[in-house]
N, C-alpha and C positions, 0 to 999 in steps of 0.2 A: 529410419532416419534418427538413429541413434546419437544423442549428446557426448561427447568425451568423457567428461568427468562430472555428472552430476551430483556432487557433493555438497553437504553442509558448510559452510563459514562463516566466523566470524571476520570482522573489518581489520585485523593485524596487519595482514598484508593487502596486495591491490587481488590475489588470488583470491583470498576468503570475503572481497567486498560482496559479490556475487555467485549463488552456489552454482550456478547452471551455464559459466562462463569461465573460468579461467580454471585450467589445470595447475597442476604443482610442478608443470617444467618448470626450466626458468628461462627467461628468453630475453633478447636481443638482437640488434641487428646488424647484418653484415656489412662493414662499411667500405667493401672490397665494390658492393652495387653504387655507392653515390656517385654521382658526375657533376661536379665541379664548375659552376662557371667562375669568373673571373669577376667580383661586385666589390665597391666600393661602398663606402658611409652613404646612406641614403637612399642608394638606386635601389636596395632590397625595398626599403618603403614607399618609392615612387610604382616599380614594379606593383607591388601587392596590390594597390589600390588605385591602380589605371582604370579597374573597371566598375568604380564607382562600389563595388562591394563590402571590398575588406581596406581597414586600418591599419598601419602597420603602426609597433608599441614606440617606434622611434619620432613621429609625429604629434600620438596620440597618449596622453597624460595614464589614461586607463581604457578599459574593453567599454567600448561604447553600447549598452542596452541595445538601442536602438537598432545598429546593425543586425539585429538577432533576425529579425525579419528579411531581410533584404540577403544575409549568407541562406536561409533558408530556401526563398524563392528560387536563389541560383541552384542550389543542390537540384529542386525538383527539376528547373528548366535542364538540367544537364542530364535526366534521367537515371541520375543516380541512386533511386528508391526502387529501381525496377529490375527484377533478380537477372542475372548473367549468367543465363547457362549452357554459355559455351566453357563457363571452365569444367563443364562437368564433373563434377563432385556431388555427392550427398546434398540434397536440398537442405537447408535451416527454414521452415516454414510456421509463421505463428498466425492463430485467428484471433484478430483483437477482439474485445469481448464487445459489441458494440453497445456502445451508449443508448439512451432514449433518445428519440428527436426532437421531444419537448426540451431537453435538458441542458442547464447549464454548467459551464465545467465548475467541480468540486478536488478539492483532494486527493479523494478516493482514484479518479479520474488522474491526476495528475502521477500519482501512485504508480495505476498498472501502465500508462504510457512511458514514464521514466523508464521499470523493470522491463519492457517488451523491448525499448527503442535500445536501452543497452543490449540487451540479448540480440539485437538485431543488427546493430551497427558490430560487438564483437566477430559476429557468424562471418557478416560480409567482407571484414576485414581478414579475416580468416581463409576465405579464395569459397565460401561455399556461395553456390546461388541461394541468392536469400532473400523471401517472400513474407511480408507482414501483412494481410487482409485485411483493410478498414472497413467499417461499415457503421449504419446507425439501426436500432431495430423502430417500428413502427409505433412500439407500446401502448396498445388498446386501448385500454382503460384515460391513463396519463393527457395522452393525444384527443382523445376523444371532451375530457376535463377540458382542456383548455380552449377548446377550440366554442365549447356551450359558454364558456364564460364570457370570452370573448365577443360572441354574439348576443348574449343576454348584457353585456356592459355597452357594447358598441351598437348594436340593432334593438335590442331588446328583444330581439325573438328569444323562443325555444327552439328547441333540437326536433321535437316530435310536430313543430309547427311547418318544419320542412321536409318533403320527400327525402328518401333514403339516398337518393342518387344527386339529390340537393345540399345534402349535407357532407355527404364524402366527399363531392366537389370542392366543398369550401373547405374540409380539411386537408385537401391535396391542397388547395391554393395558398390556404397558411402554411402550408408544409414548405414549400417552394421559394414562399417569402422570406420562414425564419427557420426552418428546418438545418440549414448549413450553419449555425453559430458554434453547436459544439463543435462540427468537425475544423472551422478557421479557428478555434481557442486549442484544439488536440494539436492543430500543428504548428502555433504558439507554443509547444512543448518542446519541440524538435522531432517530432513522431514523421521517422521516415520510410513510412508507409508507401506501397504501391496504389499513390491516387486515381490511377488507370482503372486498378480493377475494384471497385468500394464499390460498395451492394448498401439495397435496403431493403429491408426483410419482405417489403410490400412489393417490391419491384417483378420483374416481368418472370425471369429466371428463379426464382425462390421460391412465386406461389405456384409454379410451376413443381417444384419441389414437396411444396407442402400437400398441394393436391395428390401428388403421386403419393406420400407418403401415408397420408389418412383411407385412400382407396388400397393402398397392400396391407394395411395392418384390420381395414375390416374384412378383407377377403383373407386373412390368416385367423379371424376371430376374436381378434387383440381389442376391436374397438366394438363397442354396445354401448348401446341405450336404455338407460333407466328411470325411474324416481327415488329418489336416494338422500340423505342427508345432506345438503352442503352447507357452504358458509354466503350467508346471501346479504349481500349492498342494498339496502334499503335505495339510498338516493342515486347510486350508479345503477340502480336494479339490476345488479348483475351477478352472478355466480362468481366467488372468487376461491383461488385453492389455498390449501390448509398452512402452503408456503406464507401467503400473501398476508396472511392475520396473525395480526403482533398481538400479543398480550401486557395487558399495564396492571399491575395494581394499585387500585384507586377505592377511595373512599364512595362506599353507599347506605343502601338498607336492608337488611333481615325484618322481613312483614312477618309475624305469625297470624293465620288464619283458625278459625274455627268449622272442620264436615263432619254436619252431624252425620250419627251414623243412623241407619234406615231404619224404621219399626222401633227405634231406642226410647230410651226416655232423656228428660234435656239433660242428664250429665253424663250422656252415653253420644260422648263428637270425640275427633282425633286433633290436634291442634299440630297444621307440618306448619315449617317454616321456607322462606322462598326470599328471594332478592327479584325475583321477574310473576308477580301478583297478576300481571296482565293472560298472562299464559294459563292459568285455572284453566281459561273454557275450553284448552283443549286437555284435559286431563280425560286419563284414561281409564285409570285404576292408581287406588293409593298401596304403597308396598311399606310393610315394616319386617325386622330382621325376625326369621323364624324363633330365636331363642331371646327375644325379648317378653319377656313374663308382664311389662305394662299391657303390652298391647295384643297376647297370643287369643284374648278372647273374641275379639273381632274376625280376624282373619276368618275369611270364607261368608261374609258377610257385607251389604253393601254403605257405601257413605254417598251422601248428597255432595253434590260440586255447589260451591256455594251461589250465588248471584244467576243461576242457570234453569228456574225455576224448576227445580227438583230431578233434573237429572242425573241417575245413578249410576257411581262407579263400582268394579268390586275391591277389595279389602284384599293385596295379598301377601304373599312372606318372601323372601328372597335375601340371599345372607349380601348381596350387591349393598343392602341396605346399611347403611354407617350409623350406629348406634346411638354416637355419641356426637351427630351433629346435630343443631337444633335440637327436635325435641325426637329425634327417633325415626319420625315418618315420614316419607317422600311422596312427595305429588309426582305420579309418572304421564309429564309430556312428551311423549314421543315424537311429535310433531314439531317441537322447538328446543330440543336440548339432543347433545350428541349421545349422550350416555343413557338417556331414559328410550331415545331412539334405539341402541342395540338390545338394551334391554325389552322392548316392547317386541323384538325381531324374536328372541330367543324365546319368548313365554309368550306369542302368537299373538299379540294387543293388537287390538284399532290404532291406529294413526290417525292423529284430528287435527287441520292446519287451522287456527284460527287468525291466519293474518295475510293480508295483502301483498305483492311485491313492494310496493310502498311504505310497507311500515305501519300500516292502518292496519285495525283489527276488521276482518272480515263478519259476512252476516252470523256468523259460528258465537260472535258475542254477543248476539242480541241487541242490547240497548246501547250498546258500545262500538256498534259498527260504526264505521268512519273516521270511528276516533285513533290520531297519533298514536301509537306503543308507548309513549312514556304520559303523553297527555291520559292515556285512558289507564294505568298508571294510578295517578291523582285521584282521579274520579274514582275507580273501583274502589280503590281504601277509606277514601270518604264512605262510601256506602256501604260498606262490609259495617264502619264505626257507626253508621244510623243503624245498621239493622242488629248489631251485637254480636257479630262474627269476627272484628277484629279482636282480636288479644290483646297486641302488643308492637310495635317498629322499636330498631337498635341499630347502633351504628354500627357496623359491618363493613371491613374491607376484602374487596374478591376483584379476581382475574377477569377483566373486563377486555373481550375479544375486538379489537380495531384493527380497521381496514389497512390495511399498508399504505393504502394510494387516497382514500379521501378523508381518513382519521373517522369515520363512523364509528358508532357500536354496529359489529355484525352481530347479522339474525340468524342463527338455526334453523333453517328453513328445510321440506323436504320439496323435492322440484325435478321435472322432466328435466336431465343430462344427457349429454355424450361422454364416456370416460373411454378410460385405456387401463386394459389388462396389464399390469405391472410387474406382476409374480416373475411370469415368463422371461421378460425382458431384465429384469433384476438377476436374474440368476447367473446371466451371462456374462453381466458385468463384475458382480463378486469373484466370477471366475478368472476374466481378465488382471485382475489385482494380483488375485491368490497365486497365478502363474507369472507373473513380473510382466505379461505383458504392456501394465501400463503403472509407473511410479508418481506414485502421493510424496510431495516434501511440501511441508516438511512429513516426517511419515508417522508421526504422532494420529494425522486427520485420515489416515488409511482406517483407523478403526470406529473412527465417527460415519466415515463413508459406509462402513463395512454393516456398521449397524441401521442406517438407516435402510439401506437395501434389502437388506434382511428383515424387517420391520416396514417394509413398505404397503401403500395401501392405495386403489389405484386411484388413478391421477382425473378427476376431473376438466374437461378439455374446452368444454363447451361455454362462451360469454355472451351473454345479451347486451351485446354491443352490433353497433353501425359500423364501425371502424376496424377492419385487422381483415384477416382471413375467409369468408363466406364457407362454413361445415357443405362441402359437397356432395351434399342428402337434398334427393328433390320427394316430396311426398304424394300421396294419390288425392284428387278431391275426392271426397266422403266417405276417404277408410279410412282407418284408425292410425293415428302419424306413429305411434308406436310399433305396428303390424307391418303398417304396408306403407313401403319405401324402398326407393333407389336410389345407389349411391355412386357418382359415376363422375370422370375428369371435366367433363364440358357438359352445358346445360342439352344442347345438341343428343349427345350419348346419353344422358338419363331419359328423353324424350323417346330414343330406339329403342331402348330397354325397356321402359315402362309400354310404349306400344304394343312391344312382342309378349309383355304378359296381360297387360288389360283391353287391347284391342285401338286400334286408331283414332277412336275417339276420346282416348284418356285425356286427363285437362293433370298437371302437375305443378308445383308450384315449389321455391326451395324454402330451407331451414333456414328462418331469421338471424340465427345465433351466427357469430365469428368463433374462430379457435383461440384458446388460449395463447399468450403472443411468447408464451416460452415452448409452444410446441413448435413454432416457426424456427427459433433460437436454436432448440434443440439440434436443429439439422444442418447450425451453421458452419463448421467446420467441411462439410462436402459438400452443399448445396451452392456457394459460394465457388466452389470448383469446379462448377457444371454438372453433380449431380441432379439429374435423373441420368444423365447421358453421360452413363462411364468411360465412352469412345472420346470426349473432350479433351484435350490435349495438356490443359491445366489440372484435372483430375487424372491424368495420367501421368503426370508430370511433381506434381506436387502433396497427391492423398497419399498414404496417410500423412497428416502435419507430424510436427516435430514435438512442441508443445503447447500448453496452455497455460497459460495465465492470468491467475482473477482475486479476488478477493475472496477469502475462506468462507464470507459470507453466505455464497450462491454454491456453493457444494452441491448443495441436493436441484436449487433454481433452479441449476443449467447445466455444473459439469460431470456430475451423476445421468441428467439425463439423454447428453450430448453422448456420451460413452454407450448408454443402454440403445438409442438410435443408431448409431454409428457401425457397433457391432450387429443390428439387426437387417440395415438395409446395403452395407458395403462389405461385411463382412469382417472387419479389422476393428481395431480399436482407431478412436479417429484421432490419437496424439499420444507419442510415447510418455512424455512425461507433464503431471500436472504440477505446475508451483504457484504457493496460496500465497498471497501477502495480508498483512493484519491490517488493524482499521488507523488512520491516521485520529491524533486525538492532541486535543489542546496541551501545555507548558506543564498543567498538574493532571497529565492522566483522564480528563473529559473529555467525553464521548462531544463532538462538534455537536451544534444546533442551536437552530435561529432562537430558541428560549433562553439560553445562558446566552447568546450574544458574544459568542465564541469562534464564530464561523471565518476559516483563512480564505480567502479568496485567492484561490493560485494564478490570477491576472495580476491582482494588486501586487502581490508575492513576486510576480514577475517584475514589475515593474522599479521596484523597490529595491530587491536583492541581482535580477539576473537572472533569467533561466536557468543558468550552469551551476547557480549555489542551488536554487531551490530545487534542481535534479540532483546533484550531489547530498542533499543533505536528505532527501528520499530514500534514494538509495543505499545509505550505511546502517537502514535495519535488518534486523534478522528477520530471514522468513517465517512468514506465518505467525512474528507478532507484532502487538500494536504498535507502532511508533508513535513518540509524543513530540511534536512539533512546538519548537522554542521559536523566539526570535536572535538569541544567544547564537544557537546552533547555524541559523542560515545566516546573521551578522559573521561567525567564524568561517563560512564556508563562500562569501562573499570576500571575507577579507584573502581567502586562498586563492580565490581567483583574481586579483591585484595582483597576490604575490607574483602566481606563474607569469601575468602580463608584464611586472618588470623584470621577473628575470630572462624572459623575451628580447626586456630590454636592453639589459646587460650583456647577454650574448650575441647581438647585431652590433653594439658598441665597439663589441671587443674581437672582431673577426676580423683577417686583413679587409687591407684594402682594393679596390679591384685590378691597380695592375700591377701589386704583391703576387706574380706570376709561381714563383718558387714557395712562398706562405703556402700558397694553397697547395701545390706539390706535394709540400711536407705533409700536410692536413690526411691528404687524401695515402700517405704510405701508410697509416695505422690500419690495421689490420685488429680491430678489436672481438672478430669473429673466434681469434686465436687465440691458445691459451697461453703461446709461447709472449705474443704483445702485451696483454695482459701482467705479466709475470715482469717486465722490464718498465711499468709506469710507475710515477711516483706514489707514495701512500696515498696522498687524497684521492688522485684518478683511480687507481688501484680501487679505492672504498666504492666510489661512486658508482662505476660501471659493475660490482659486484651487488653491488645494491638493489643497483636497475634487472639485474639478470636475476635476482628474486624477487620479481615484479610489485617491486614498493615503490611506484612512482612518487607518490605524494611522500616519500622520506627523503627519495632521490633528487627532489626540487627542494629539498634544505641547503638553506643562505648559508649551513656550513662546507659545504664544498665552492659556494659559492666566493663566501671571502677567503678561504682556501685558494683558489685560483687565482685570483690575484697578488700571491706572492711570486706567482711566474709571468703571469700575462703583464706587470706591472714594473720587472728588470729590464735593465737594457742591456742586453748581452746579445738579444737578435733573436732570429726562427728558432733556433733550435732549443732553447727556454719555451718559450710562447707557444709553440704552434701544439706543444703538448697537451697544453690546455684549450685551446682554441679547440682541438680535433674533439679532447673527449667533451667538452660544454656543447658541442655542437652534436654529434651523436647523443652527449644523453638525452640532450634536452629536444632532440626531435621523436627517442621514441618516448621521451616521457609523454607529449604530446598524442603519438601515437597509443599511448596504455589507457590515458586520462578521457581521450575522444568518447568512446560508447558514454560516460558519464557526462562530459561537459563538451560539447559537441560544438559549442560557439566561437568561445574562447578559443580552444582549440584549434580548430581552423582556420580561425585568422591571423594567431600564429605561425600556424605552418608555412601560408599561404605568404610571410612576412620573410621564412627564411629561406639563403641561398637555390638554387639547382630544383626548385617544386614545380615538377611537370606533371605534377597529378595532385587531385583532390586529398585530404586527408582519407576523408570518409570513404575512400575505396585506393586508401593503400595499404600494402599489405601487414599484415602483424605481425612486430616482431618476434622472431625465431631463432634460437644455437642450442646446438646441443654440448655448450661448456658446464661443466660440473662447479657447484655452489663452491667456491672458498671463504668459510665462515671465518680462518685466520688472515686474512686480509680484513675484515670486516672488524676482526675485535680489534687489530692492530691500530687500525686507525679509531676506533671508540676508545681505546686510552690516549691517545690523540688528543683527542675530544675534550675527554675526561678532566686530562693534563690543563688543558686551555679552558675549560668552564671551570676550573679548582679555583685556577690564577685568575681570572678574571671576578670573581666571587670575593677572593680576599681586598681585591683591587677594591671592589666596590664597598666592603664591609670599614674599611682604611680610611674612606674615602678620597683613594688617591688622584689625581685630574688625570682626566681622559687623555691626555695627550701627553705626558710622562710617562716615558720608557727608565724600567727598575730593571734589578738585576735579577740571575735568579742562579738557582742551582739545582740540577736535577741529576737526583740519585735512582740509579736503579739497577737490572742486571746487565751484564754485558749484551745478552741477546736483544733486550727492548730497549739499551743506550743505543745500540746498532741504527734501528729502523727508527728510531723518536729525534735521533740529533740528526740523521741526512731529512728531515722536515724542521730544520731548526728556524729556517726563512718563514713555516707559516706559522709557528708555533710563536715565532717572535712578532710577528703581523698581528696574530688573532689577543696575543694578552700585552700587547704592546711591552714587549721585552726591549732592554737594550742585549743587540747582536755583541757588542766588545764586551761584557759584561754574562753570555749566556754560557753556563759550563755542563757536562755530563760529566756524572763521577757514579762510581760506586758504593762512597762512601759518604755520611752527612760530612759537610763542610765545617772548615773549624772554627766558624761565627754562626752555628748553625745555635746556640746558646743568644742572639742578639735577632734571630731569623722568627718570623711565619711557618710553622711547620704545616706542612699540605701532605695529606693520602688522596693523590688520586686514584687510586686501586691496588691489586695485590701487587706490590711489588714495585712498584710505582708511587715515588713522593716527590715534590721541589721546598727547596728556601727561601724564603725572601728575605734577603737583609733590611730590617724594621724600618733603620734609616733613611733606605732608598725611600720610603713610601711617604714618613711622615718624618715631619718633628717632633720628636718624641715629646720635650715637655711641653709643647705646645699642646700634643692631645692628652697629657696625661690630665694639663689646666680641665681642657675643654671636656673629658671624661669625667672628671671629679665636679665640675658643673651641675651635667646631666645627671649622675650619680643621686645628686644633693636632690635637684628638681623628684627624680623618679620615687627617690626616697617618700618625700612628701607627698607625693600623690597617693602610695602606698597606703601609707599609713593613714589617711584619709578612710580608704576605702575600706581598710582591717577595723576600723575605729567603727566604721557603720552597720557592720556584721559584727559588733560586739553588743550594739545597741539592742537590746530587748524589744525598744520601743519602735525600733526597724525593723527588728523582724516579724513584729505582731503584727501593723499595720501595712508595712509596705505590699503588693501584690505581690505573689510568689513570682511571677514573670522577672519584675524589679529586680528581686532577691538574688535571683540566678545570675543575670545581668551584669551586678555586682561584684558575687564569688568567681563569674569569670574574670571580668578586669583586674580582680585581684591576684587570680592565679596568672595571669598575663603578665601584671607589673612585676611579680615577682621573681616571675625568670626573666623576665629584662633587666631586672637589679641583676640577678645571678650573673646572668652572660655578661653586662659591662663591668662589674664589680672583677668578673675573671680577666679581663680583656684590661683592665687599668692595672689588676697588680703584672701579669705579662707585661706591661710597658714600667711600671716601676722598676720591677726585676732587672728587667732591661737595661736601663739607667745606672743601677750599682755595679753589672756584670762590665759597663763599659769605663764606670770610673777606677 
């Protein structure tokens, strides 16, 4: 299920807005398929909105918000989210990344729904069957958070004050109640998903899935049980993975302690220094660097732990030891730091836990048991200062490890786990890359993927959680849970099992723990499809997916390990292509959050701007960087969509009338499929429809072809003037409509839904397609056009001549571009308000062209304006030499204040700058009117 052209872009054209969507054809539609009814003023608009849905733009002033909801619900009731595949072609299949079900929509969220929903609406428009997977995941932890708080604010119970099957109850029932808000806010996006088939990671078919998947990978040996280092939640008391703990640098304390060393005399102690004091009692041994000449005499010799009444460690050397931190020597806990922990592995230490799940120091501290980790903290160091063991405390900033989900400091902790053999499964996936099986874009993050895979370590699975998954491991009463266990699909089948080896009286009971809620994740791309049961019809119909898409974020989170799953239990990779997006980020580059007070709400955002801006203006970043959301950018992208809504308007305005039997006849002879029709319209259609057939919608909806047309649509000569315009404003502006949809899907629609002969939805009609070749000299031809008419218009305004005075003019050029520039002489005099008796082509400058406005509108291309026509001369030379006087003075003012010593000593340098700019300002304002008064002097002598 390979993509066409998955290529990099930038926003130039409507090809590079998105890389995984438009080819570099160029396309168009054939207007040999329209069918024609016969409508008058109005009835386009009475039609559209008979069915209480859609607006039409001749009613309605602009795109009404509010129908964004009500065109939405129709799509879905009409089953148009739901793939068609009777056209048989290639699947387009995407697995949305599913949200949490505690969560509220954010940005991010808003983000990969725009990138999917375009990708999804192009596919479909495209004739492929096309399948977008919604779902939400369970989120273990998250869910579990909300639902104790909830009960401890609303009941005031605990968690642990209710049975296990009391609790998940009430989590299902909060689930039920507010579970569905993200997914009505996703489809608040336009996200037209197949609501039909939407999973929840907990649901019937999935643990289905998960179960199968944890009993194949311990029956391949992938998954074991250990005690092992993790990162442990004090207040979630839960195992969290190495993904989950963010690091911050934050301000603390460096303790220096004083062990003495054993049999010594009292100036014979080592002094380490430490930020975690509480952790001493499990110390194992102190280590200093072999080639440290302070300290080589101890080594092989023991030190008291202090506060532990004389229990001793040994003294040893190890080059791990960093010389130059503190004072040299390291307390090695094995037991509560990750690095003293491999260290302790590698040189055979004891491992001493001295803390709690809780956070409480266990009885290992003596007189400190019971006490909080940071509480006993306090108290230790007090006591170290009564007994003469402390040295010293300093302020010290260090990488302080927090929870991702409840902002704790994590603990170090070593703990009975379930993990997963990673090696194996990594290898597969590196391999996938390295053979193009499956494409990273942007493909910069091929080599961050590449490295962590290769640097991988295995995955810790196993949560002390209520909530998610149940590990289906049932244990033996009174043998050892580590030894003796069964691990089996149904409680049923561990009970046959465990009978056929312990005999029929075994009693078994299961493993409290849940799965990590990304090992669920991991498998959702085919478990969602009916995997376990490869015979499904949907898994045979739509695995492997096509792509993915998520945030660069969750690389390793999910689509690292969705890839390493995917290849091990289907065999394939589970989507050809991954594309990242970057993180959305405030006006100046900030990362969003509720501390800076930064946070957009893409509801509000909705409401404000429009869906269709706040999708559009998502989608013109580049993949896989940050975008930085303005209110500038979605004002600009709010005001675009006005625009297309009156030129909606414009184009219903200006189309016959309904029993204009022959209009329409005419309409419908263009053949703009062809290059011979093409080749016989006037320049501005000519431009336009060239335009459109290099898929720059949003250029081809400029108001310059617009007032363009109306030097045709606006004669009275009959059809054969008019309908030329009428044909192409009507074709381009249906498939602008059709280019623009995958990005603003609202708007869109309703427009379509406004014009002529719509016997089908937008959203499942087909995408424009020719295969006419680019003509770039139609395009420049009418850009000196342009040119021509933005010169004149520019001098017009610089004159200040009234808007409604028609001047003369004179345009020099060569015989080939006088050709094509004077048969547009109608819009050319329209667009710079020329007088037509008065409009000449020549080749040569004119012989008052010495009393004229000289213009370069490009190579080879100039006009004249006779001065006269514009102004009265001494009138402006009065009203120049005015201004002149005034600018003067201000000037000199401001040279006058940057001459001052005493300005520039005192004034702020900000001031200063401020200043030398307005000065460099006024002074080319003197220059240019000072030029511009003697031209009109000049002027004056050459006519007397």
């Amino acid at each position: 299920m390979a993509l066409s052209n998955p290529l990099l872009l930038s926003s130039c054209s409507f090809h590079r807005l998105n890389p995984l969507l438009f080819s570099r054809r160029c396309y168009g539609t054939k207007l040999s398929q329209w069918h024609f009814n016969s409508f008058n003023h109005r009835f386009f608009a009475i039609a559209a909105s008979q069915n209480g849905v859609f607006t039409s733009p001749e009613v309605a002033k602009c795109f009404d918000f509010a129908s964004e909801e009500r065109i939405y619900n129709w799509w879905d009731s009409q089953g148009y989210f739901k793939p068609n595949v009777d056209r048989g072609n290639d699947p387009f299949v995407i697995s949305m990344p599913p949200p949490n079900v505690t969560g509220f929509l954010h940005m991010g969220h808003a983000m990969f729904v725009t990138l999917e929903d375009i990708m999804v609406r192009y596919h479909r428009m495209k004739g492929r069957p096309t399948l977008w997977i919604p779902g939400t995941d369970h989120a273990g932890i998250a869910t579990q958070l909300v639902v104790e708080r909830m009960l401890a604010s609303e009941e005031g119970i605990k968690r642990v004050e209710l049975s296990r099957d009391e609790f998940t109850s009430r989590v299902w029932d909060w689930k039920e109640k507010y579970g569905g808000t993200i997914i009505n806010q996703i489809k608040r996006l336009g996200a037209s998903c197949d609501w039909t088939r939407e999973h929840f990671t907990l649901d019937e078919q999935l643990s289905r899935a998960v179960i199968e998947a944890f009993v194949s990978l311990h029956e391949k040996g992938l998954i074991y049980q250990g005690s092992y280092m993790v990162n442990w939640s004090p207040s979630l008391q839960t195992a969290v993975s190495d993904l989950e703990v963010e690091y911050s640098e934050e301000p603390g304390t460096l303790y220096y302690v004083k062990y003495r060393v054993a049999g010594g005399s009292k100036s014979d102690f080592l002094t380490i220094a430490t930020t975690r004091p509480e952790t001493l009692f499990g110390d194992t041994a102190i280590a200093v660097h072999p080639q440290d000449d302070r300290y080589s005499k101890y080594i092989g010799r023991q030190a008291i732990v202090p506060m532990t009444f004389g229990r001793h460690i040994p003294i040893i050397s190890d080059k791990y030891v960093d010389k130059d931190f503190g004072t040299g020597v390291l307390k090695v806990s094995p037991g509560h730091d990750h690095n003293d922990y491999l260290l302790a592995r590698k040189l055979g230490l004891p491992i001493l836990n001295v803390m709690n799940k809780d956070g409480t120091l266990n009885e290992v501290a003596g007189l400190y048991c019971g006490l909080d980790r940071f509480e006993a903290r306090k108290k230790l160091w007090s006591d170290l200062e009564e007994t003469g063991l402390a040295v010293k405390k300093e302020p010290h900033t260090s990488r302080v490890p927090r929870s991702q989900r409840g902002g704790e400091v994590i603990e170090p902790l070593v703990s009975r786990q379930w993990f997963v053999s990673m090696e194996p499964l990594a290898e597969k996936a590196l391999h996938a890359v390295e053979k193009g099986e499956l494409k990273i874009i942007p493909e910069r993050f091929e080599k961050i993927y590449n490295h962590w895979l290769s640097n991988i370590k295995d995955w810790c699975i196993s949560r002390q959680l209520w909530w998610g998954h149940r590990i289906p491991v049932w244990y033996i009463e009174g043998k050892d849970c580590e030894e003796e266990y069964v691990v089996a699909k149904t409680a049923e089948e561990a009970l046959a099992k465990a009978q056929q080896k312990y005999g029929k009286n075994v009693e078994i009971y299961q493993d409290p723990d849940v799965l990590d809620t990304w090992f669920s994740s991991a498998l959702w791309p085919f478990s969602t499809l009916g995997w376990p049961d490869v015979s499904a019809e949907d898994f045979k119909q739509f695995y492997p997916t096509t792509l993915l898409e998520t945030g660069h974020d969750i690389l390793f989170f999910w689509v690292a390990r969705m890839v390493m799953m995917g290849i091990e239990f289907t065999g394939t990779v589970p989507f050809s292509y991954v594309y990242l997006h970057g993180l959305i980020r405030d006006s100046q580059g900030r990362k969003m959050s509720k501390t800076l007070g930064n946070v957009v709400d893409p509801i509000d955002t909705i409401k404000e701007f429009g869906t269709d801006a706040l999708r559009f203006t998502l989608a013109l970043g580049t993949a896989g960087q940050d975008l930085n959301l303005s209110t500038e950018r979605l004002t600009s992208n709010k005001a675009f969509t006005n625009k297309l809504w009156n030129a909606g308007k414009f184009v219903l305005q200006n189309l016959p009338s309904k029993d204009d039997t022959s209009a329409w006849e005419s309409i419908a002879d263009y053949k703009f499929d062809q290059a011979e029709t093409l080749g016989q319209l006037p320049l501005p259609e000519t431009w336009v429809v060239r335009l459109l057939l290099l898929s720059m919608p949003k250029s081809a909806c400029s108001t310059r072809y617009i007032e363009a047309s109306k030097a045709r649509l606006y004669k009275v000569e009959g059809h054969s003037v008019a309908s030329v315009a009428q044909a192409v404003l009507l074709y381009v502006f249906e498939n602008i409509l059709k280019m623009l949809h995958p990005f603003m899907p609202f708007v869109t629609e309703a427009l379509w839904q406004a014009l002529p002969g719509r016997n089908e939805a937008l959203i499942v009609s087909s995408w424009p397609q020719t295969s006419l070749p680019r003509d770039a000299i139609s395009i420049k031809k009418f850009e000196n056009l342009q040119s021509l008419t933005r010169a004149i218009r520019n001098a017009r305004a610089e004159y200040s001549v009234e808007p409604a005075k028609r001047i003369s003019a004179s345009i020099v050029a060569s015989t080939e571009v006088i050709h094509y520039i004077s048969r547009e002489k109608d819009v050319l005099a329209l667009l710079s308000r020329l007088d037509l008796q008065n409009l000449y082509f020549t080749g040569s400058p004119p012989g008052d062209a010495n009393q004229s406005v000289h213009l370069v509108a490009g190579e080879g291309l100039e006009a004249y304006l006779p001065l006269a026509d514009m102004v009265d001369i001494s009138d402006e030379v009065q009203r120049l030499s005015k201004r002149l006087s005034k600018m003067q003075t201000e000037y000199d003012g401001l040279v006058a204040r940057l001459r001052s010593p005493n300005f520039l000593e005192k004034a702020p340098e900000k001031i200063v700058h401020e200043v030398r700019e307005k000065a460099a300002e006024a002074e080319e304002k003197i220059t240019l009117t000072r030029n511009r008064l003697d031209f009109l002097k000049s002027t004056v002598l050459v006519a007397d």
